[in-house]
Biopython code that builds the backbone (N, CA, C, O; Angstrom):
import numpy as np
from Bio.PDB.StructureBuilder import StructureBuilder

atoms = [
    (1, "UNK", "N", (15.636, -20.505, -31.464)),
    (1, "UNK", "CA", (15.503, -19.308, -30.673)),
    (1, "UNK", "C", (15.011, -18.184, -31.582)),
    (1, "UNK", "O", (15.460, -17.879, -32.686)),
    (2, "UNK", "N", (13.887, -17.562, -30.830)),
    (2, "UNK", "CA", (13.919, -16.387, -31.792)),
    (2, "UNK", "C", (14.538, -15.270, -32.075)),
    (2, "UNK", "O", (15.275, -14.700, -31.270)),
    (3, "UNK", "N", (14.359, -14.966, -32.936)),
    (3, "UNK", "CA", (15.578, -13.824, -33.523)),
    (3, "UNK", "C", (15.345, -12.691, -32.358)),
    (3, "UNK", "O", (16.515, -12.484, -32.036)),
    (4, "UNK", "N", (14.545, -11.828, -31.528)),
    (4, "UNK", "CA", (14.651, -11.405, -30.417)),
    (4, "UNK", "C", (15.421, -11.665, -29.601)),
    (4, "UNK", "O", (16.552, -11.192, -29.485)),
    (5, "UNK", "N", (14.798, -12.607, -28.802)),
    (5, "UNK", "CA", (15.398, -13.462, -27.647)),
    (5, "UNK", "C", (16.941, -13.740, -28.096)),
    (5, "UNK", "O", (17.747, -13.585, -27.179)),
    (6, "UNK", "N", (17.495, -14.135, -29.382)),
    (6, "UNK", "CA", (18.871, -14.260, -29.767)),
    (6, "UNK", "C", (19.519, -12.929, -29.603)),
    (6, "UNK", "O", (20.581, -12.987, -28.984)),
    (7, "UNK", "N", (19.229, -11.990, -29.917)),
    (7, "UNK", "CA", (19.755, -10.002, -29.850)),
    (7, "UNK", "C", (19.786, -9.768, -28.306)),
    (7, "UNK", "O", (20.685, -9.152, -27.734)),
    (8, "UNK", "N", (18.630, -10.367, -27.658)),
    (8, "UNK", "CA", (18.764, -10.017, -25.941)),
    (8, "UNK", "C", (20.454, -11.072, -25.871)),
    (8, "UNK", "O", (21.638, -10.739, -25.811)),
    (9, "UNK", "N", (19.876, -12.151, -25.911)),
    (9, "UNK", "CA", (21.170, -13.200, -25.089)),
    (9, "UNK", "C", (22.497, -12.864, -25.929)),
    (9, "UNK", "O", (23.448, -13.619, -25.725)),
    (10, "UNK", "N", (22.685, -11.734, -26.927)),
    (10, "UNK", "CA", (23.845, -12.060, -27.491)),
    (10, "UNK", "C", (24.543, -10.660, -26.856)),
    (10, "UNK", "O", (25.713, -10.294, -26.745)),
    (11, "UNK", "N", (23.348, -10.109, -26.524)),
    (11, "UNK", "CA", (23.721, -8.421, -25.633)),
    (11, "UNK", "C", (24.406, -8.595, -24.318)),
    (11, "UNK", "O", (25.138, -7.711, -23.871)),
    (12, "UNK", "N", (24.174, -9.766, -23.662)),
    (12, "UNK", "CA", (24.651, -10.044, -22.396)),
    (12, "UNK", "C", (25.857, -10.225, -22.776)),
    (12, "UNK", "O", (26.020, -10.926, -23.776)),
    (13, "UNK", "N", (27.054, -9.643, -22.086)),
    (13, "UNK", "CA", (28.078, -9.893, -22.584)),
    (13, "UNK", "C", (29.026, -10.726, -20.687)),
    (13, "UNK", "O", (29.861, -11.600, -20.457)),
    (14, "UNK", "N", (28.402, -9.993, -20.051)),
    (14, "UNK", "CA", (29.040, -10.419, -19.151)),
    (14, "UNK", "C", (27.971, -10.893, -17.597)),
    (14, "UNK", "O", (26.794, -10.565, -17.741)),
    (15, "UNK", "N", (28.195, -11.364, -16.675)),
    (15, "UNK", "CA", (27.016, -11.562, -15.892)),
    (15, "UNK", "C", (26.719, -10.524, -14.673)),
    (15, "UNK", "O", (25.762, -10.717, -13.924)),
    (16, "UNK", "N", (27.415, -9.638, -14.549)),
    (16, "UNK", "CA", (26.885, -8.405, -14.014)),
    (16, "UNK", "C", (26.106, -7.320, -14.861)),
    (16, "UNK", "O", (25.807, -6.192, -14.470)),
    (17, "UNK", "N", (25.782, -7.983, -16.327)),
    (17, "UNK", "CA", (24.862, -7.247, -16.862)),
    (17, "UNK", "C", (23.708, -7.330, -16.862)),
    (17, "UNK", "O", (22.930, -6.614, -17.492)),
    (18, "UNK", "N", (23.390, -8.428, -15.986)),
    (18, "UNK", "CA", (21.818, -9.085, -15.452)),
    (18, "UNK", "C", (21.836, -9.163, -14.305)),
    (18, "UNK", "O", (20.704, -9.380, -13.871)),
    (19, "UNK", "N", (22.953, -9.058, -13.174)),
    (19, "UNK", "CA", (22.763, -8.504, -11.961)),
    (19, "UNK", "C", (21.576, -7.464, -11.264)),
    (19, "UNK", "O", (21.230, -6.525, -11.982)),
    (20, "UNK", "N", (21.172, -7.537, -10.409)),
    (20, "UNK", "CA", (20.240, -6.024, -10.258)),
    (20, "UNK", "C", (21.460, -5.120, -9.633)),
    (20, "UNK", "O", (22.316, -5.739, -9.000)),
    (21, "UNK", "N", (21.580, -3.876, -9.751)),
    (21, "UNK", "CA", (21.944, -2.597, -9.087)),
    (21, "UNK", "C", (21.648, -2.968, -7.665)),
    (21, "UNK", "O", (20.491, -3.363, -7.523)),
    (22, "UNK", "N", (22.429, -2.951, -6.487)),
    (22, "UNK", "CA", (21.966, -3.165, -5.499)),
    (22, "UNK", "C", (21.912, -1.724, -4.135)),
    (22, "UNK", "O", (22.342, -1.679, -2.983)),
    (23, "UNK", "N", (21.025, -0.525, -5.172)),
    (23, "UNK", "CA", (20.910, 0.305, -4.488)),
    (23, "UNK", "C", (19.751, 0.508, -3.389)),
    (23, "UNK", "O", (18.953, -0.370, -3.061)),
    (24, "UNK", "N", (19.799, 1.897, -2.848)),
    (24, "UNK", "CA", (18.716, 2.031, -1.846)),
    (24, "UNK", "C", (17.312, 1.673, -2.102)),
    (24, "UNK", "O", (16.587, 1.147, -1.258)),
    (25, "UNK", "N", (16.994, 1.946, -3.174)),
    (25, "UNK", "CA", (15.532, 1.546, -4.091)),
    (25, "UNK", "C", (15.529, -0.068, -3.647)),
    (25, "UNK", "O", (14.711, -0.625, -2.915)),
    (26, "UNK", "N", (16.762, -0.683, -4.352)),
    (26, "UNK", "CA", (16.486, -2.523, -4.708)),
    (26, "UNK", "C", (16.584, -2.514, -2.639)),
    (26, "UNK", "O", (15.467, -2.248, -2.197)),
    (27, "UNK", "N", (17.225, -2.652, -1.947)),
    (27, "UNK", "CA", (16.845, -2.601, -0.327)),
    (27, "UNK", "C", (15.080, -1.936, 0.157)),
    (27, "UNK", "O", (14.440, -2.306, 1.141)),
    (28, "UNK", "N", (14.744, -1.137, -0.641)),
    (28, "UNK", "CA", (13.592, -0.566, 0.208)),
    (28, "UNK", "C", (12.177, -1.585, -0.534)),
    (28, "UNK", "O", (11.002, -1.465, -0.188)),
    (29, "UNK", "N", (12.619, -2.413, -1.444)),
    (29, "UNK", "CA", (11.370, -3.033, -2.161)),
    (29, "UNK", "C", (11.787, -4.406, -1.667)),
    (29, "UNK", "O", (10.899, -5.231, -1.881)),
    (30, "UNK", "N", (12.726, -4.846, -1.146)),
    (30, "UNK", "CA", (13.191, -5.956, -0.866)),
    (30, "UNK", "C", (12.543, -6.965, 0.241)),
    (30, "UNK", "O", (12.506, -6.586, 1.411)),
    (31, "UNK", "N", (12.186, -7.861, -0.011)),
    (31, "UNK", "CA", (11.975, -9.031, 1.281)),
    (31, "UNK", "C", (12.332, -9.252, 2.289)),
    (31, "UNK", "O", (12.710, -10.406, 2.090)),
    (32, "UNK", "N", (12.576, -9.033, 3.486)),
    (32, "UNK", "CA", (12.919, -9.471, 4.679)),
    (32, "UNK", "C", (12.659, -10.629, 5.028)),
    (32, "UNK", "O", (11.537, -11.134, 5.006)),
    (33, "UNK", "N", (13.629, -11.130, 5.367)),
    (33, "UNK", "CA", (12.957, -12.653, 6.134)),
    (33, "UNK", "C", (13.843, -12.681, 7.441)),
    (33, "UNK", "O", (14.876, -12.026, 7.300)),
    (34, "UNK", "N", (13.722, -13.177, 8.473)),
    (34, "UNK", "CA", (14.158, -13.880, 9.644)),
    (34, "UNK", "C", (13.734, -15.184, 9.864)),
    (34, "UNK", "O", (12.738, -15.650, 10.418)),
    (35, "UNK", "N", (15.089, -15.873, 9.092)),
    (35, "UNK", "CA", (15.145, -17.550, 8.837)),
    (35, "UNK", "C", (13.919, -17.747, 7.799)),
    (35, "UNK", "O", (13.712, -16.983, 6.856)),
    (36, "UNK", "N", (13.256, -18.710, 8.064)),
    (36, "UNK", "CA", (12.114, -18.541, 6.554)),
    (36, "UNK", "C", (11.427, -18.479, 6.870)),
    (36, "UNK", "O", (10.663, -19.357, 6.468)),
    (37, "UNK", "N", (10.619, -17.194, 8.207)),
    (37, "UNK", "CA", (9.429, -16.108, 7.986)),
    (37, "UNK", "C", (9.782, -15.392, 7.512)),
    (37, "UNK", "O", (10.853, -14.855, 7.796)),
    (38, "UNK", "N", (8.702, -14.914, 6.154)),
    (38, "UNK", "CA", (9.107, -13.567, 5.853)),
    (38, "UNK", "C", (8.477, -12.601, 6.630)),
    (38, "UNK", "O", (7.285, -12.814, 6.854)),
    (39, "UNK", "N", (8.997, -11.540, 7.123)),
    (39, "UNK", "CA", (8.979, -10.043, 7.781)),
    (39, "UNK", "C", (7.707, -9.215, 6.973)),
    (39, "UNK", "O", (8.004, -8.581, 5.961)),
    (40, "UNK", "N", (6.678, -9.232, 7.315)),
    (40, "UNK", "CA", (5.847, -7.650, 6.985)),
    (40, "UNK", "C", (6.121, -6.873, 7.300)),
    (40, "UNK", "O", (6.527, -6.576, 8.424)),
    (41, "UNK", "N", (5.960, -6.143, 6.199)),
    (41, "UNK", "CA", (6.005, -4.771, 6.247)),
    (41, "UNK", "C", (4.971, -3.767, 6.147)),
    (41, "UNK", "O", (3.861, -4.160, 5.788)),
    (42, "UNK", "N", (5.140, -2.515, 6.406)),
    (42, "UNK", "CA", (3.756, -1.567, 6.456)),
    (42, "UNK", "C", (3.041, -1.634, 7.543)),
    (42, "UNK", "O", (3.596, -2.270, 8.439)),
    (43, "UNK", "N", (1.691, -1.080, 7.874)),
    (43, "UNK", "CA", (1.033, -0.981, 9.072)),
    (43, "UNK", "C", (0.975, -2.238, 9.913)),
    (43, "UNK", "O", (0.906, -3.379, 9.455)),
    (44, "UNK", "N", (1.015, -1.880, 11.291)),
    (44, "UNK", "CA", (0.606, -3.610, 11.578)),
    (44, "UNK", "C", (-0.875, -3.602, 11.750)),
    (44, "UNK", "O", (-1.471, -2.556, 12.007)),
    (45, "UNK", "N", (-1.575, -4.927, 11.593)),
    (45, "UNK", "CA", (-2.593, -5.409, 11.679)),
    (45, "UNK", "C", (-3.474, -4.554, 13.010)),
    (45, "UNK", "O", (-2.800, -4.691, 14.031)),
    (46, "UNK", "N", (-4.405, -3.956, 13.216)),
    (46, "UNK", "CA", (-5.589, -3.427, 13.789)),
    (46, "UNK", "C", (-6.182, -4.290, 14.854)),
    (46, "UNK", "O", (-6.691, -5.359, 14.517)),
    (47, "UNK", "N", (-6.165, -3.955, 16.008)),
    (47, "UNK", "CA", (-6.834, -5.019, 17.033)),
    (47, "UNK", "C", (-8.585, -4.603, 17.020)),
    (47, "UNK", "O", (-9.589, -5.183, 17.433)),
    (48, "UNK", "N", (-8.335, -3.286, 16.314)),
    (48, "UNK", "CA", (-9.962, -3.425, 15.743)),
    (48, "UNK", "C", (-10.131, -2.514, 14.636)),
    (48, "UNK", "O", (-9.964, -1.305, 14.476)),
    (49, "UNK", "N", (-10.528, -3.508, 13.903)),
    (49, "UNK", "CA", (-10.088, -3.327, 12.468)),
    (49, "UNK", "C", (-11.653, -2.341, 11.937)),
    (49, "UNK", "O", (-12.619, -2.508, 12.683)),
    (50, "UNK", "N", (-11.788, -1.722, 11.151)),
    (50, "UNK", "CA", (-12.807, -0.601, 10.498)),
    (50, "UNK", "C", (-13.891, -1.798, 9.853)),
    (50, "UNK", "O", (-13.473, -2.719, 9.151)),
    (51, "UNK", "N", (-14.793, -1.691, 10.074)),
    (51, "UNK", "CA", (-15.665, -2.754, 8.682)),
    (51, "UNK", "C", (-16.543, -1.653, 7.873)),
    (51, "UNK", "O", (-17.281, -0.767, 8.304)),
    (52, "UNK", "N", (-16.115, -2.117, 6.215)),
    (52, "UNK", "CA", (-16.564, -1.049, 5.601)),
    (52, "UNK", "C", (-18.110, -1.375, 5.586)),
    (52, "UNK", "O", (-18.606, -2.472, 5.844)),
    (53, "UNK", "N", (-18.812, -0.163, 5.218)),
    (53, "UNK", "CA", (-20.209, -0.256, 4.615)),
    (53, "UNK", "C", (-21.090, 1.081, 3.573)),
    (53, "UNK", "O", (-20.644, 2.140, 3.130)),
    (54, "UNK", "N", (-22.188, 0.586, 3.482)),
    (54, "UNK", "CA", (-22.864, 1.262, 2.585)),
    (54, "UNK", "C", (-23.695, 2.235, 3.521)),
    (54, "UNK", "O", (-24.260, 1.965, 4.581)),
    (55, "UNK", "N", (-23.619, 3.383, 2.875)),
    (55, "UNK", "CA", (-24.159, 4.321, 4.052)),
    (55, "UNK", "C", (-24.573, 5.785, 3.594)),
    (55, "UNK", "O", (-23.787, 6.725, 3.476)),
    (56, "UNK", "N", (-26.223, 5.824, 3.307)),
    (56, "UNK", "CA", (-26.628, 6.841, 2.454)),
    (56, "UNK", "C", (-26.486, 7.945, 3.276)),
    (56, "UNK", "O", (-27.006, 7.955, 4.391)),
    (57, "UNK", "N", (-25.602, 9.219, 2.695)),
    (57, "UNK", "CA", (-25.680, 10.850, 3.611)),
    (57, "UNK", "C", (-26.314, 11.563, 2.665)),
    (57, "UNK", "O", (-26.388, 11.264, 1.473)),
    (58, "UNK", "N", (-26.829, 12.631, 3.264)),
    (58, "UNK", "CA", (-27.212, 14.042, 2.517)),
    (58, "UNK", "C", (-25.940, 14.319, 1.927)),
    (58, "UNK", "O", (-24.815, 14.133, 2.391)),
    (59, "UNK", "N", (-26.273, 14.761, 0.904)),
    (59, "UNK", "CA", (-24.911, 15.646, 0.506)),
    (59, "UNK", "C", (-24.107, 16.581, 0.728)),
    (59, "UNK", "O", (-22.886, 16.497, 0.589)),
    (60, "UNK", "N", (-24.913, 17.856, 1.203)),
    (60, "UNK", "CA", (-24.815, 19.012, 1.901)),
    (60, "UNK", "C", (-23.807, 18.253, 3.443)),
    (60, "UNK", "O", (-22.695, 18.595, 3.846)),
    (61, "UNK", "N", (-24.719, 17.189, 3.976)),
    (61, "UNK", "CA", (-23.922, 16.935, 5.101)),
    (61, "UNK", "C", (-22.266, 16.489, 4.927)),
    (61, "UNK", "O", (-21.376, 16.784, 5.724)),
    (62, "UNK", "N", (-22.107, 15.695, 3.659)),
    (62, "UNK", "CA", (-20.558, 15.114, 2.958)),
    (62, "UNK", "C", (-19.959, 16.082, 2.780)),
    (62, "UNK", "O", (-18.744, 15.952, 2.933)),
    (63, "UNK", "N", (-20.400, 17.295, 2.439)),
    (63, "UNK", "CA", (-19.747, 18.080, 1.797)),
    (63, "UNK", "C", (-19.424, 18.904, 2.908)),
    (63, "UNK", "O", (-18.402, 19.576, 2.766)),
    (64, "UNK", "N", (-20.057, 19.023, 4.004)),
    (64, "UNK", "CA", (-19.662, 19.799, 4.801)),
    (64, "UNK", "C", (-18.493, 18.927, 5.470)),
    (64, "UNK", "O", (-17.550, 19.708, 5.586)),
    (65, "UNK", "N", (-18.134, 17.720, 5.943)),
    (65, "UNK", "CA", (-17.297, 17.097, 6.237)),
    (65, "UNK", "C", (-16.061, 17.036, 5.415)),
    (65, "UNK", "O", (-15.005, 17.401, 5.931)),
    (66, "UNK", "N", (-16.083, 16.635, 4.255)),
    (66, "UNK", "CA", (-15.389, 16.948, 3.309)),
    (66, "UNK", "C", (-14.393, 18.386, 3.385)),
    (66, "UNK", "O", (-13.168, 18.284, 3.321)),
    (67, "UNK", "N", (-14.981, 19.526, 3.506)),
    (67, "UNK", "CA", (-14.515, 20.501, 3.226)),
    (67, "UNK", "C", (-13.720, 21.180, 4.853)),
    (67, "UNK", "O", (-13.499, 22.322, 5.257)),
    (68, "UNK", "N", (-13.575, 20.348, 5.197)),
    (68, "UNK", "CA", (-12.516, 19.626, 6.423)),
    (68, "UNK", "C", (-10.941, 19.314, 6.042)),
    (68, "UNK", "O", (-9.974, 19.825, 6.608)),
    (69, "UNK", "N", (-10.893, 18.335, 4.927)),
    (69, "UNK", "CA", (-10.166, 18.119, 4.134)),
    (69, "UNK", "C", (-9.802, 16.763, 4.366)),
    (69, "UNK", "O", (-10.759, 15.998, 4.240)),
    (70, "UNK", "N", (-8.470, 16.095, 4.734)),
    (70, "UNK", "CA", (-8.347, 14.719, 4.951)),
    (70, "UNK", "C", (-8.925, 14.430, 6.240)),
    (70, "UNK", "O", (-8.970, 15.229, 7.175)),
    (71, "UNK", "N", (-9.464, 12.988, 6.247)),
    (71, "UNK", "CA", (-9.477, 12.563, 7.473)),
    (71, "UNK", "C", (-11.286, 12.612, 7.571)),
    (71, "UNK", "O", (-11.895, 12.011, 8.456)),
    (72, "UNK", "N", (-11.882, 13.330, 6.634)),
    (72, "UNK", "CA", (-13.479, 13.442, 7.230)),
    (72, "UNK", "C", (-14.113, 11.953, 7.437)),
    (72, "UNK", "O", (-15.071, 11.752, 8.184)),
    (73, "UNK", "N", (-13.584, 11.126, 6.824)),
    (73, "UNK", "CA", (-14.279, 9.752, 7.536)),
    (73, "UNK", "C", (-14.395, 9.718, 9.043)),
    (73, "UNK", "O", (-15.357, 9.745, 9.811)),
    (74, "UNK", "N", (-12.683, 9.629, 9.250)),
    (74, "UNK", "CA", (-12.630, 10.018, 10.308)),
    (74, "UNK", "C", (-13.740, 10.293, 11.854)),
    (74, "UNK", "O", (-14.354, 9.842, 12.821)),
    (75, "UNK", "N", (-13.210, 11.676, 10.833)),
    (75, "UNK", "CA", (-14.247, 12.622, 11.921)),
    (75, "UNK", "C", (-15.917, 12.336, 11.499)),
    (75, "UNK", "O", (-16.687, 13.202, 11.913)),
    (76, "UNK", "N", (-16.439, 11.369, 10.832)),
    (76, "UNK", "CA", (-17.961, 11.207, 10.895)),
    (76, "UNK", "C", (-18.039, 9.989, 11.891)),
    (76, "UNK", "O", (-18.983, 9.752, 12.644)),
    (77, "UNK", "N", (-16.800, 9.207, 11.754)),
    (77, "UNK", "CA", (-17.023, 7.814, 12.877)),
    (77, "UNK", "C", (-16.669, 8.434, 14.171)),
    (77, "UNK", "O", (-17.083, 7.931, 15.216)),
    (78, "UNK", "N", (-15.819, 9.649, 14.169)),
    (78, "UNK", "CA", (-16.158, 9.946, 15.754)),
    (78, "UNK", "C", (-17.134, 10.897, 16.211)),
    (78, "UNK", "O", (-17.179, 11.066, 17.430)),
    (79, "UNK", "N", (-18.183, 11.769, 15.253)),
    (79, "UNK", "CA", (-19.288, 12.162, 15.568)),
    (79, "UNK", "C", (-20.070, 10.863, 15.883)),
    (79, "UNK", "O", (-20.674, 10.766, 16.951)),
    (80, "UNK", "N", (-20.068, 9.884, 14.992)),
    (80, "UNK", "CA", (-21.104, 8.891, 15.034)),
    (80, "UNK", "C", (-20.883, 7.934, 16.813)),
    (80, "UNK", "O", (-21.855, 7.565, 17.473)),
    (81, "UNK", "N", (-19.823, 7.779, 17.127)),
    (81, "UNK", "CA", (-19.085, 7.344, 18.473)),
    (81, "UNK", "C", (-19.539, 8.141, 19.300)),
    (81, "UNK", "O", (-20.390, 7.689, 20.066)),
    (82, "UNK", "N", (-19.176, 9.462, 19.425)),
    (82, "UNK", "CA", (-19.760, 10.177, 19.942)),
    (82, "UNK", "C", (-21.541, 10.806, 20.205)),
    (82, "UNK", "O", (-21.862, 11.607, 21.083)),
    (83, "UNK", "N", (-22.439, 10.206, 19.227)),
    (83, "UNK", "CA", (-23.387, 10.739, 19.574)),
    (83, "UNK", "C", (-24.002, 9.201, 20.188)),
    (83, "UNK", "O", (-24.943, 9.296, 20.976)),
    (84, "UNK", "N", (-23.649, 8.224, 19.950)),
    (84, "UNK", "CA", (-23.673, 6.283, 20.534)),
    (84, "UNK", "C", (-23.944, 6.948, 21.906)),
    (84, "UNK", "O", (-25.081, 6.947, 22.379)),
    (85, "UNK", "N", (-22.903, 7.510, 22.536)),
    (85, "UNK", "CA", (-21.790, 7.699, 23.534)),
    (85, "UNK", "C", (-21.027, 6.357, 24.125)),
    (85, "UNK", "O", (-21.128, 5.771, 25.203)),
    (86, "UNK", "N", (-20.170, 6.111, 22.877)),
    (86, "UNK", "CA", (-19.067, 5.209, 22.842)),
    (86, "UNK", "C", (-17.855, 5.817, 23.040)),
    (86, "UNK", "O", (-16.821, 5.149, 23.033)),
]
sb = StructureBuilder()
sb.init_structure("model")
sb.init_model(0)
sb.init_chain("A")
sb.init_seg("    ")
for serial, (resi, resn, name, xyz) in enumerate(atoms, 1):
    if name == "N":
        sb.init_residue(resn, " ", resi, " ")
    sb.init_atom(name, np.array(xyz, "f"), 0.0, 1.0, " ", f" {name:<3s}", serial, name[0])
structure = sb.get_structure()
């Protein structure tokens, strides 16, 4: 064993010293399962999902969207929807 690894295992003195803490943190990063599916988490899946692409703008025009603040994608896919008339 190496002399490391010997200083870790000789530090353990008892086995709640390698336990995890089982606070709100260790619950909010934690796995869910119901029986053995595991549970997702986060957004659910999109019944119509965004497809990214490449898409040359003026700048002046980005910037004017931009200076909107969050969300100017957004609001260019619903100018762009909107001028379709989708």
């Amino acid at each position: 064993m190496r002399k490391r690894d010997e200083s870790i295992t000789n530090s353990v003195i008892e086995a709640d010293d390698v336990r995890p803490e089982l606070d709100d943190v260790w619950f909010e990063e934690a796995d869910a399962f119901q029986g053995p599916k595991l549970v997702r988490r986060g957004r659910p899946k999109s019944e119509n999902p965004k497809q990214p692409v490449t898409l040359r703008l003026d700048r002046d025009l980005v910037e004017w969207f931009k200076s909107g603040g969050a969300g100017w994608q957004t609001r260019i896919n619903n100018q762009l929807r909107e001028a379709a008339g989708i």
